[in-house]
BARO-814182 format. One record per atom (N, C-alpha, C): x, y, z. Coordinates in steps of 0.02 Angstrom, whole numbers, plus 50000, padded with zeros to 5 digits. Each point is the difference from the previous one (the first is absolute). Example, Ala and Ser with C-alpha at 12.3 -4.5 7.8 and 13.67 -1.06 7.14 Angstrom:
REM BARO-814182
506604971650390 499555005950000 500455006050000 499825005349964 500425005950003 499615005550037 
//
This chain:
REM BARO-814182
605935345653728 499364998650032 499515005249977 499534997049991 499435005049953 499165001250040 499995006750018 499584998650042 499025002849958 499474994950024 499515000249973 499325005050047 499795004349942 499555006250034 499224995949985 499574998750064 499294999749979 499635004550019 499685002349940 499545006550016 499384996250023 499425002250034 499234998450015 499545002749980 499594998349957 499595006749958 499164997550038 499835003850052 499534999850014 499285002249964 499925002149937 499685002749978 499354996049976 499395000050022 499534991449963 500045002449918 499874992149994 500184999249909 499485001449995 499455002050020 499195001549974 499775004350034 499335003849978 499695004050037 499624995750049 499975003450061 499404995950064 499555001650017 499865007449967 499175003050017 499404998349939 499465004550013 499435002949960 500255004949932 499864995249961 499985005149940 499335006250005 500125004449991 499505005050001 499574999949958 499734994349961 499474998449957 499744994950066 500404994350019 499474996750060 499635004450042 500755004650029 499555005850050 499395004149993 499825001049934 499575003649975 499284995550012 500224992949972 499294994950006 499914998750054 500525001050032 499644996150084 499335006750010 500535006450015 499585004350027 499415002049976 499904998749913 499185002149969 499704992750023 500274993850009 499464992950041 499875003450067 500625003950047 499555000550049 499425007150011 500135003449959 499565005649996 499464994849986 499964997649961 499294998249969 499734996850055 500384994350050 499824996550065 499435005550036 500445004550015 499845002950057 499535002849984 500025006949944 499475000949974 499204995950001 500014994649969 499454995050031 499894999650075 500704999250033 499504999050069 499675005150025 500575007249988 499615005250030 499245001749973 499904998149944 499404999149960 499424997550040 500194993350047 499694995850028 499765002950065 500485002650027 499885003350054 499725005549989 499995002649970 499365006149984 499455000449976 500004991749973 499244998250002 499504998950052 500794995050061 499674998650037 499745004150088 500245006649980 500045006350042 499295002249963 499944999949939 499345004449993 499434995850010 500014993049983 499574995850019 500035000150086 500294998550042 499885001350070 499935005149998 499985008249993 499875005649999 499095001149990 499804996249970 499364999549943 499914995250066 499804994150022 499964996050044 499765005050080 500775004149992 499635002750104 499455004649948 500065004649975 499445005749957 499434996650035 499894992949942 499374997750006 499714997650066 500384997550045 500084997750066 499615005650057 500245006249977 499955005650037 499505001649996 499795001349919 499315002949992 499464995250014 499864992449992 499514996150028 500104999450064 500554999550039 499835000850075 499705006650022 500115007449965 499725004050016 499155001349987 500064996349963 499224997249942 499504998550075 500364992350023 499794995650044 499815003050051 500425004350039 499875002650053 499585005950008 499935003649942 499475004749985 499024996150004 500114997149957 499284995750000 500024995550073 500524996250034 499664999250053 499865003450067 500195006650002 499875004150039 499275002149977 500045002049959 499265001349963 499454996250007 500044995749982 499504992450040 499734999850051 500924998450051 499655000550074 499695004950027 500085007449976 499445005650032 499294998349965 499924998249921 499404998649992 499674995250021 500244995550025 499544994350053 499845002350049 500105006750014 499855001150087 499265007349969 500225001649947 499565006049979 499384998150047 499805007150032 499025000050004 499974995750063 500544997850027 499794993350091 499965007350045 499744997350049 499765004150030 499615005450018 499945002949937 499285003749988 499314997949984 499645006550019 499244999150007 499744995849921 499664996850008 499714996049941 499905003549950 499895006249997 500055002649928 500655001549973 500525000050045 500374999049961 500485006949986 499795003950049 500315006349991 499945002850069 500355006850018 499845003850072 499975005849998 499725003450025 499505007149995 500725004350014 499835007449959 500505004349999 499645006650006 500205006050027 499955005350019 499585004849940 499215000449980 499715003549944 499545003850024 499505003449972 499785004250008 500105006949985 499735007350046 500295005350002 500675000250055 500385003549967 500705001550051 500614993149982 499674996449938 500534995249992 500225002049937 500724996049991 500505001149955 499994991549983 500274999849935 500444994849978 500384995450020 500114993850010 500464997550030 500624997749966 500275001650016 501044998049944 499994993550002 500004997349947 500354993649967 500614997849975 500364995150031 500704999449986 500154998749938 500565003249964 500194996249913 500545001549989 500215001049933 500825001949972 499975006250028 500735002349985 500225006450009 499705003949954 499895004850013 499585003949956 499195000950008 499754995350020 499384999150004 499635003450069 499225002849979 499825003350042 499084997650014 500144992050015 499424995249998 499375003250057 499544999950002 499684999550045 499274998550004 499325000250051 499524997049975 499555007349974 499474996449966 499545004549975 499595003250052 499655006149955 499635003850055 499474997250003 499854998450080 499204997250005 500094991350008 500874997250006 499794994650007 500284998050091 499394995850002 499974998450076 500764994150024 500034996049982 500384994150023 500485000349953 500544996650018 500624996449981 499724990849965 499894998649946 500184991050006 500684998649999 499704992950023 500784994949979 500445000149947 499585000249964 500425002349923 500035006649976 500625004349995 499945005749938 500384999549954 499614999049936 500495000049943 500105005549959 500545000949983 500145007649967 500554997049936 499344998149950 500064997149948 500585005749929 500714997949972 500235002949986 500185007650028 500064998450060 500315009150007 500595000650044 500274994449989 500725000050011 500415002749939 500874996649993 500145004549965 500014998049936 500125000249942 500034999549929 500694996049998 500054993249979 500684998949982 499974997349940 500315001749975 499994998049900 499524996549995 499745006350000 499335002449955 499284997150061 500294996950052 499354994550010 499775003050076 499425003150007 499815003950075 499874990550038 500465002950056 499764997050077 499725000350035 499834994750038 499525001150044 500015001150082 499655003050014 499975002150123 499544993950006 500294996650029 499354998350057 500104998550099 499735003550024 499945003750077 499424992750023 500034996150056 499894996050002 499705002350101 499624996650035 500044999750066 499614994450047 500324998750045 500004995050022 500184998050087 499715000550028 500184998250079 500634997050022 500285002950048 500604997150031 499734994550067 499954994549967 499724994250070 500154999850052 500675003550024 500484999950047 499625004750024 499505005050001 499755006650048 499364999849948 499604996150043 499334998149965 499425001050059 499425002749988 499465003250050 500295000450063 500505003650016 500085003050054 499565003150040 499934996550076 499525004850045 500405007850009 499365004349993 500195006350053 499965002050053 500405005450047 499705000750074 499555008749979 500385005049963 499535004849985 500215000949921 499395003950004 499825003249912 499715008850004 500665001349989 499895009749976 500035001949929 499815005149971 499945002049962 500555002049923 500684997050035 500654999649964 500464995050020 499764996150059 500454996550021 499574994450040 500484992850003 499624995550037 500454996750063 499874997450046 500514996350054 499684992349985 500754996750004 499974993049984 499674995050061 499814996250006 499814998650054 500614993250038 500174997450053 500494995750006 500104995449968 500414997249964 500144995349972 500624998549940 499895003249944 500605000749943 500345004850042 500924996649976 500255007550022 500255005049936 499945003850015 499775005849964 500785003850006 500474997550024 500735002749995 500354995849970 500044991449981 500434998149979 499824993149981 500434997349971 499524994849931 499774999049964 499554993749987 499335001049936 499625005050014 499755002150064 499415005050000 500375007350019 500545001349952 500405005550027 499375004749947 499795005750040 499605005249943 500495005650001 500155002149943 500325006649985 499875006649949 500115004650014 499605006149956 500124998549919 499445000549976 500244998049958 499244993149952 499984995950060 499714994149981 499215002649999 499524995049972 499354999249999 499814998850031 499235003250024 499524995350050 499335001049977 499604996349981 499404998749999 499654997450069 499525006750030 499594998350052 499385000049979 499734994250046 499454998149975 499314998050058 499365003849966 499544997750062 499354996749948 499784993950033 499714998049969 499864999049926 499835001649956 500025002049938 500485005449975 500125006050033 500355005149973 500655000549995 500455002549969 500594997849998 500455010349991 500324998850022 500625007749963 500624995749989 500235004349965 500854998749983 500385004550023 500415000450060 500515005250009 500754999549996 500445004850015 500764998749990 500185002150072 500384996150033 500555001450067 500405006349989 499895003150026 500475006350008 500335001050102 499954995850007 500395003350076 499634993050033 500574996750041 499664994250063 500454999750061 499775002150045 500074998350066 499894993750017 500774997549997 499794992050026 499875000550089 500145003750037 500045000250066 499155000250009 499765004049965 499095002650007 499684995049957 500344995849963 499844994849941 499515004549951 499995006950018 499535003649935 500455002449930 499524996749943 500375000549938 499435007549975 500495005549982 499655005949979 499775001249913 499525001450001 499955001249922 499715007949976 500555004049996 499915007249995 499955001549915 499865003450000 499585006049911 500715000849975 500054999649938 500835002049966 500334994249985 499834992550009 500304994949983 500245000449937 500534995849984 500204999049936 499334997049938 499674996850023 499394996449946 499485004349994 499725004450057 499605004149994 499344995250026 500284995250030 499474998050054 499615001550065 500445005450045 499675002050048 499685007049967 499194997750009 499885009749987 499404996350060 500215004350047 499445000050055 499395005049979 500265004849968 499495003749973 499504999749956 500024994249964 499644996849954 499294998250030 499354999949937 499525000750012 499744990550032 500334996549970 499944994450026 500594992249970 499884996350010 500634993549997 500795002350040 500075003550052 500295000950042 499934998850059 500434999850055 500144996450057 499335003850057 500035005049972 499415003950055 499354998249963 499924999449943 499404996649974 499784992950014 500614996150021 499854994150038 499944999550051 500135003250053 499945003150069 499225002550019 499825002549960 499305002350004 499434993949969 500234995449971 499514995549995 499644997650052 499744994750018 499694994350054 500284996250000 500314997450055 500045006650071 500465003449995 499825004650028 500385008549985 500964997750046 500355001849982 500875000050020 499844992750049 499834995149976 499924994450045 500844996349972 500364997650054 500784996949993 499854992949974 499504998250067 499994993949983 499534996949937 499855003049965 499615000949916 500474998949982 500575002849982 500575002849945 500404995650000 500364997949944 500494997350011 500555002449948 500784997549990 500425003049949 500504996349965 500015000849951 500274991549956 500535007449955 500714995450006 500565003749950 499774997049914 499955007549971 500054997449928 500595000549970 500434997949957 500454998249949 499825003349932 499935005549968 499905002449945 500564996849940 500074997749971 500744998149953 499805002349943 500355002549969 500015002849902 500744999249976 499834996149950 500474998349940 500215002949940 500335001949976 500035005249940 500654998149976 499985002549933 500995000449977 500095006750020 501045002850013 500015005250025 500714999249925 499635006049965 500815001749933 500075006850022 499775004250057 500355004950007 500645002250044 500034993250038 500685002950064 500774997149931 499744995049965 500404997249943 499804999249949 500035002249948 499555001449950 500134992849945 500874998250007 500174996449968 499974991950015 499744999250047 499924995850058 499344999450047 499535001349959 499234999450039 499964994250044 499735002350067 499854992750063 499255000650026 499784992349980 499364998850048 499985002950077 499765003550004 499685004150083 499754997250027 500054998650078 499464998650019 500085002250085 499305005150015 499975004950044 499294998250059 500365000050041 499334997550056 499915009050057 499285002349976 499665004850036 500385004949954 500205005350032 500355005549977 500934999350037 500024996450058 500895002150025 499955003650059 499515007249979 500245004050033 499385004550053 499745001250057 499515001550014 499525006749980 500595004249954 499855008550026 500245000849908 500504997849984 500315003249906 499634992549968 499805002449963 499694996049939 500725000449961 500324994549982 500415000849944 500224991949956 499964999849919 499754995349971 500644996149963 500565003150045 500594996749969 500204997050071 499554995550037 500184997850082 499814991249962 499704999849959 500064992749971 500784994750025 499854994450011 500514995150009 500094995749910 500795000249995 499994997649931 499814990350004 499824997149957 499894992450021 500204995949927 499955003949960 500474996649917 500255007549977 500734998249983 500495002749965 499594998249898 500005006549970 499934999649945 499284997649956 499735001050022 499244998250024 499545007149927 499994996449946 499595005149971 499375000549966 499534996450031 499454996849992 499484996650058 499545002950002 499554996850081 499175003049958 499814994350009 499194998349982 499514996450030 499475002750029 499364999850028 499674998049983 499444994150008 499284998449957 499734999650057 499304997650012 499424997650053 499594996149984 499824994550026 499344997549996 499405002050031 499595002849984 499365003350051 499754992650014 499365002950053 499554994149987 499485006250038 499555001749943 499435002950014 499425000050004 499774991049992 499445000050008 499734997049923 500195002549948 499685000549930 500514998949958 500455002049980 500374996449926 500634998950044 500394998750061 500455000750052 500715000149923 500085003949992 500395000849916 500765000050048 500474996849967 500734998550023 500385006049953 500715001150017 500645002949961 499855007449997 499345003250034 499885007050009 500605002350020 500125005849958 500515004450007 499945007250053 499435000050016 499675005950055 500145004849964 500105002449936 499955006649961 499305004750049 500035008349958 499435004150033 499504994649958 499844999449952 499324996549967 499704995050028 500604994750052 499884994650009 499575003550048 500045005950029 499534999350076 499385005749972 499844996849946 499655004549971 499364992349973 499305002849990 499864994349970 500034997549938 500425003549964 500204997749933 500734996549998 500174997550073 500734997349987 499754992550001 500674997450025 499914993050018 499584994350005 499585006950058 499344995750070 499485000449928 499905004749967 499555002449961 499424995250006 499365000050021 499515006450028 500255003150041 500514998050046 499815003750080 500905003250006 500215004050026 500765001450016 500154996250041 500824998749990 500584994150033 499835006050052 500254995250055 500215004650081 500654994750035 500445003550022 500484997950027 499824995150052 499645001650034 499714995450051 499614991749973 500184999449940 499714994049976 500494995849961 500585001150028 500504996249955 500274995850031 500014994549981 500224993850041 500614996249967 500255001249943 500654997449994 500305005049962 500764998349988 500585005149970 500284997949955 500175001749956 500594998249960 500475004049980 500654998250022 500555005549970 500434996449965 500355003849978 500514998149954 500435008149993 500964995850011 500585003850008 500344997249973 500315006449971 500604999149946 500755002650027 500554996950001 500435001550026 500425000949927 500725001750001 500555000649949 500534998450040 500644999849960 500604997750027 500165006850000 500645002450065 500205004249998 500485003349944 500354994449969 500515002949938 499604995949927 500415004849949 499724996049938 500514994750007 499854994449947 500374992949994 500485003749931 500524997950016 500725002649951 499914997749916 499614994550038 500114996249915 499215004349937 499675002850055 499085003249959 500155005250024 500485002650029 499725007550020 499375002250056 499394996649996 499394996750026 499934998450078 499675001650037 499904998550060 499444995550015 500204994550031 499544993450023 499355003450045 499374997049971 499465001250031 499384994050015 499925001050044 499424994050038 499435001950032 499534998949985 499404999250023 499654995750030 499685000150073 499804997750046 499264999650022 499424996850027 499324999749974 499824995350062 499425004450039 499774994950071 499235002749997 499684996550023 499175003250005 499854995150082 499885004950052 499764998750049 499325002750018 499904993650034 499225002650024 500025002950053 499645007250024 500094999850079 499445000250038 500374994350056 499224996450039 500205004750055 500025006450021 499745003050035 499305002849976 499915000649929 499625003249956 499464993949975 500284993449993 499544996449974 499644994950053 500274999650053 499854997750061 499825003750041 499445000750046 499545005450042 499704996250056 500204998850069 499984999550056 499045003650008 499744994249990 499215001550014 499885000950081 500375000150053 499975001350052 500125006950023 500295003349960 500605005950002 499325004449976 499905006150030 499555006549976 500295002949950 
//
């Protein structure tokens, strides 16, 4: 008997993988795949990247010019028909501080009586490649605390008479704010420095931040209106909040990053200080001023209020531009994107362009003294 051995040879008759020449092609097809997509996607990261940029900087654009607007539609309401309000001159007076950039040490000339609605302070902002900017200080009545009766009138201070409250709300007054009192024709401009809402007397003491109270002054002060006809009469007087606002670029708190300003009065009742501006556009490196006068004789548009213009060889030429005769605006703001775009290196820039008329200025209440 013969016995039979079967062996089992498990071994495959063939190879069952990747030759390492396939392996090689798959992986340079999928490099190259991917490669492209990631390609794609980093187009489409810099293109949405480039997208918010631009997004950012025209909404910041937008909201700059319409803030700007709405204060210039209100310019010049509420004041006396010429258009301006008497300020502290004579002997024993000083200068009055004008709000601007940091750095700046604005104020009015010697010998001039009133404040107008308009001050333009043509290029003397700051320099940004290469191109001077422009101030313009604007004022305008707060409607909400408009000819207020008085109960008395002293020589630094006035008592409110019943009615606004004078602690809380729209007619909240605080140190700090404007008041134009006014008798008949005459007008002062003072600053709140101290109010007793209990006595409803709002005080206006010497040392203000604007350099508005000088009781000592030879005349356009609160005791110079006091002494008119009729002499400390309450019921004569009355007191309307002013709103001072100035606009400027500020490249000094960020040099790399300049922002449209925009600053109502001074902030503060007692420190003058010119970095109290509220920012209102991010990146903002460009702000420009024109005017339309209307004076009677060549009423010449796009005046730049240079010194010449108020000279009679500017603009008006025969006669000098005066602030008090300008009835519309035109500005124009330039914003940038905050980063350059990856693909230029280059940072996105836009320019923005409104011309308002302001009918506090061009409209005049023939009933109104």
């Amino acid at each position: 008997m013969s016995t039979r051995r079967t062996s089992l040879d498990t071994r495959p008759t063939s190879s069952g993988g990747y030759s390492l020449v396939e392996l090689m092609i798959a992986m340079g097809l999928l490099t190259v795949i991917m490669g492209a997509t990631m390609g794609g996607l980093a187009d489409v990261m810099r293109a949405n990247k480039m997208v918010l940029e631009m997004t950012s900087m025209n909404n910041a654009l937008r909201s700059g010019i319409d803030l700007i607007v709405r204060d210039l539609l209100q310019v010049g309401s509420g004041l006396p028909s010429g258009h301006d309000i008497t300020i502290p001159s004579g002997a024993g007076s000083v200068g009055i501080r004008i709000p601007g950039p940091p750095g700046t040490t604005f104020t009015t000339v010697a010998g001039e009586e009133s404040l107008p609605a308009v001050i333009p302070r043509p290029g003397l902002g700051p320099t940004i490649n290469g191109m001077a900017t422009d101030v313009l200080t604007v004022l305008m009545a707060d409607n909400t605390f408009l000819n207020v009766t008085l109960s008395a009138v002293a020589s630094t201070s006035v008592d409110i008479a019943a009615g606004p409250n004078i602690a809380t709300g729209p007619d909240r007054v605080t140190p700090g704010q404007l008041m134009m009192i006014t008798k008949g024709s005459q007008t002062t401009l003072v600053q709140v420095t101290a109010v007793d809402t209990a006595s409803r007397r709002l005080t206006f003491s010497d040392g203000d931040s604007l350099n508005l109270n000088q009781s000592t002054a030879a005349s356009g002060n609160l005791p110079a209106l006091n002494a008119a006809t009729p002499v400390n009469t309450a019921s004569a007087t009355n007191i309307t909040r002013i709103r001072m606002v100035t606009y400027y670029i500020d490249a000094t708190i960020d040099a790399a990053h300049p922002r449209l300003a925009r600053r109502v009065n001074n902030g503060s009742a007692t420190v003058f200080d010119n970095t109290a501006g509220t920012a209102i556009a991010m990146d903002a490196e460009n702000l420009q001023f024109t005017f339309d006068i209307n004076n009677g004789l060549s009423n010449p548009g796009g005046v730049e209020m240079v010194a010449a213009d108020l000279t009679t060889t500017g603009a008006c030429s025969p006669v000098a531009c005066a602030p008090t005769q300008v009835r519309k605006v035109s500005v124009a703001l330039t914003t940038r994107s905050r980063d350059a775009a990856s693909t230029t290196s280059r940072v996105l820039r836009n320019t923005l362009q409104s011309q308002v008329s302001l009918r506090g200025m061009a409209f005049v209440d023939r009933y109104r003294g």
